[in-house]
N, C-alpha and C positions, 0 to 999 in steps of 0.2 A: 570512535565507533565502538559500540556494545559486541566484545567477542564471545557474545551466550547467542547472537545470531549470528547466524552460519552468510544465509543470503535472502532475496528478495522472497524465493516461492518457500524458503523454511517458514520465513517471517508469517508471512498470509494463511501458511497450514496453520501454527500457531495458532496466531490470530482469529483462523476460522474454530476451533477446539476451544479459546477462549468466550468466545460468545457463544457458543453452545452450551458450556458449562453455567453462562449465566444466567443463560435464558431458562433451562434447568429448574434454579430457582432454590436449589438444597443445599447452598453451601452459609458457611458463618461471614456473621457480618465481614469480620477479618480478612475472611479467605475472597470475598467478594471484593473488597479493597485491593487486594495483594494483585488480584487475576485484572483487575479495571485498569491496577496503575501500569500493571505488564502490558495488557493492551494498548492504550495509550503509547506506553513505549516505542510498540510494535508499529503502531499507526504511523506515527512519524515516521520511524526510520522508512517507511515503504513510500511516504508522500514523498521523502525525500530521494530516493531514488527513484521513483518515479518522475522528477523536476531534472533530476541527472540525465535520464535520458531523454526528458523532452529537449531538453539543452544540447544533448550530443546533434540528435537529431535535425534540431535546428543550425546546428555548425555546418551538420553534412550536406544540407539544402543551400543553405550560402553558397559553401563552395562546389558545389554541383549545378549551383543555380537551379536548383527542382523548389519549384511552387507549394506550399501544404494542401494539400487534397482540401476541397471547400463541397460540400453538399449543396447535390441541384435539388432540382424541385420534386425529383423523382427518388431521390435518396432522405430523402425528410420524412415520408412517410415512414 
């Protein structure tokens, strides 16, 4: 685990200040590099606990026996 992040909502503020900066438009080729690969970084580590808790998730339905929520016809729209 990368300990320059803290936790999931640092990670996505980050993240969200990073695309902004890019989108921006005014920074060096370098600095664009630097901020992409941190993002990417970011990206992962967030998919990844994002997989951790669909996994808990899924443990606590098991043994609870509770269903995953499934969209009717009326929740689709």
């Amino acid at each position: 685990m990368d300990p320059t992040i803290k936790d999931f909502e640092a990670a996505i503020a980050e993240l969200d200040a990073i695309v902004k900066k890019l989108e921006e438009g005014d920074l060096s080729l370098e600095t664009s590099l630097e901020l992409y690969e941190r993002g990417v970084h970011l990206s992962r580590f967030c998919h990844s606990r994002l997989e951790e808790a669909e996994h808990r998730i899924e443990i606590l339905n098991e043994r609870g026996e509770l269903k995953p929520a499934t969209l009717g016809d009326d929740d689709a729209r």
